[in-house]
C-alpha positions in Angstrom: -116.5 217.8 48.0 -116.8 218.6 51.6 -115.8 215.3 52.9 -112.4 215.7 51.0 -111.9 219.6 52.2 -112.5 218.2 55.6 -110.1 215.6 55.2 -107.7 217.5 54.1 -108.2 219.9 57.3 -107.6 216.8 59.6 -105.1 215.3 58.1 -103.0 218.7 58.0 -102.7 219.1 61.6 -101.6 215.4 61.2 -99.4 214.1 58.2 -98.7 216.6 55.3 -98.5 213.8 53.0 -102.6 212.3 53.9 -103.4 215.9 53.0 -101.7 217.3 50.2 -103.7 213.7 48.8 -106.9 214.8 50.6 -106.5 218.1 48.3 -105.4 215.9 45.1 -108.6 214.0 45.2 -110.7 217.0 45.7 -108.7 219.2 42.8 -109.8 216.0 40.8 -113.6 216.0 41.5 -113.6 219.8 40.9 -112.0 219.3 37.4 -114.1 216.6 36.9 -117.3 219.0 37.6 -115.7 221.7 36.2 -115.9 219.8 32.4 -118.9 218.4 33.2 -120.2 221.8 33.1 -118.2 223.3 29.9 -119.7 220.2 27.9 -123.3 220.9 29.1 -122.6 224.8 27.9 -121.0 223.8 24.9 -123.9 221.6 24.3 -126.8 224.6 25.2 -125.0 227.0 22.5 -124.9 223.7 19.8 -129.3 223.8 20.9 -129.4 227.9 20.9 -127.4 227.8 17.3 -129.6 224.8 16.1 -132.7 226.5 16.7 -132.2 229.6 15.1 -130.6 228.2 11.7 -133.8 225.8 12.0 -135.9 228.9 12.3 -134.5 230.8 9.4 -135.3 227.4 6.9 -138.8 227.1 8.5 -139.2 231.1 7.2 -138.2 230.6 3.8 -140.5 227.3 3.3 -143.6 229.1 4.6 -143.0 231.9 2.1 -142.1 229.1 -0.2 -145.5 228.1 0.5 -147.3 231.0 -0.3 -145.3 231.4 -3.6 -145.8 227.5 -5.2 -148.3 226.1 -5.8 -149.6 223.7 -3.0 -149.3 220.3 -4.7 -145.2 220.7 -5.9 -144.5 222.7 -2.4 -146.1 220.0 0.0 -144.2 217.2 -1.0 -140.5 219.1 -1.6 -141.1 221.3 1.5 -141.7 218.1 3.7 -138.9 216.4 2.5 -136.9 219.1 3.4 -137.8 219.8 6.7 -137.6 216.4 7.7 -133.9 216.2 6.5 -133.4 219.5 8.6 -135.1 217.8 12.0 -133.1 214.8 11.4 -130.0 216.5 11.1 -131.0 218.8 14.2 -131.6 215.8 16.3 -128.1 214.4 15.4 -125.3 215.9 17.7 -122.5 214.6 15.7 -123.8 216.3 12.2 -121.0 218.7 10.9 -121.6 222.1 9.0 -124.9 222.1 10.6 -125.8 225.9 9.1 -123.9 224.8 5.8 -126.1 221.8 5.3 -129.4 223.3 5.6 -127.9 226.7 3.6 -127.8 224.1 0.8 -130.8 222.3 1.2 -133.0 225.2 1.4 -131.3 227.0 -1.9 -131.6 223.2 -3.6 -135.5 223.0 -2.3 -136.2 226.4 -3.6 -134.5 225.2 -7.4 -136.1 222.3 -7.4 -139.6 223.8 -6.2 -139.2 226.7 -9.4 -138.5 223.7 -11.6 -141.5 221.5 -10.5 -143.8 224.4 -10.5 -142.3 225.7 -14.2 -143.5 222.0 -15.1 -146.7 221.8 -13.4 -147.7 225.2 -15.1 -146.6 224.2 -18.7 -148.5 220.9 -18.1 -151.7 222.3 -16.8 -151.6 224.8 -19.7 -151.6 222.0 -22.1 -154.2 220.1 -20.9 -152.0 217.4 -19.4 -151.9 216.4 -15.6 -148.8 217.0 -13.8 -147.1 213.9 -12.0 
């Protein structure tokens, strides 16, 4: 950018005209560094915003944990989270916070249902698949 300020410098002692271009190309480069930058801010707060929904979910499946029992919560739990890190890793994913809102409230159903099962089965003798 200092090579086109300087330009500009020379050529305005010179020929308006090679400077007021001088100026253009360096208004451009600034632009051009100037959304550079809002895209790499924009794209911090997407990280920051990721994290902490990411960090909610993780809270409710380790209580989740400590509630189920072990062999319906490893499996349901882990299929969840995996879903979560996929969709964290992918920067076009949309409703980001409504996504894993859902998944968590549909893991949490589905973990009361499997563990409703796997009690009723164990108290009849039967194994639980």
């Amino acid at each position: 950018m200092a090579t086109a300020l300087d330009e500009a410098k020379h050529y305005g002692s010179e020929d308006s005209t090679k400077a007021v271009e001088a100026i253009d190309r360096l208004a451009a480069k600034m632009s051009d560094a100037n959304k550079q930058l809002r895209r790499s801010i924009d794209e911090l707060a997407q990280v920051r915003v990721t994290a902490r929904t990411g960090r909610g979910a993780e809270f409710v499946f380790d209580w989740c944990e400590a509630i189920f029992p072990k062999m319906v919560a490893d499996e349901e739990i882990g299929d969840a989270v995996e879903l979560i890190d996929k969709w964290r890793r992918d920067p076009t994913c949309k409703h980001f916070r409504g996504k894993i809102v859902v998944k968590v409230v549909s893991t949490i159903v589905v973990l009361a249902l499997n563990s409703i099962r796997f009690v009723v089965s164990s108290l009849g003798g039967k194994k639980a698949e």
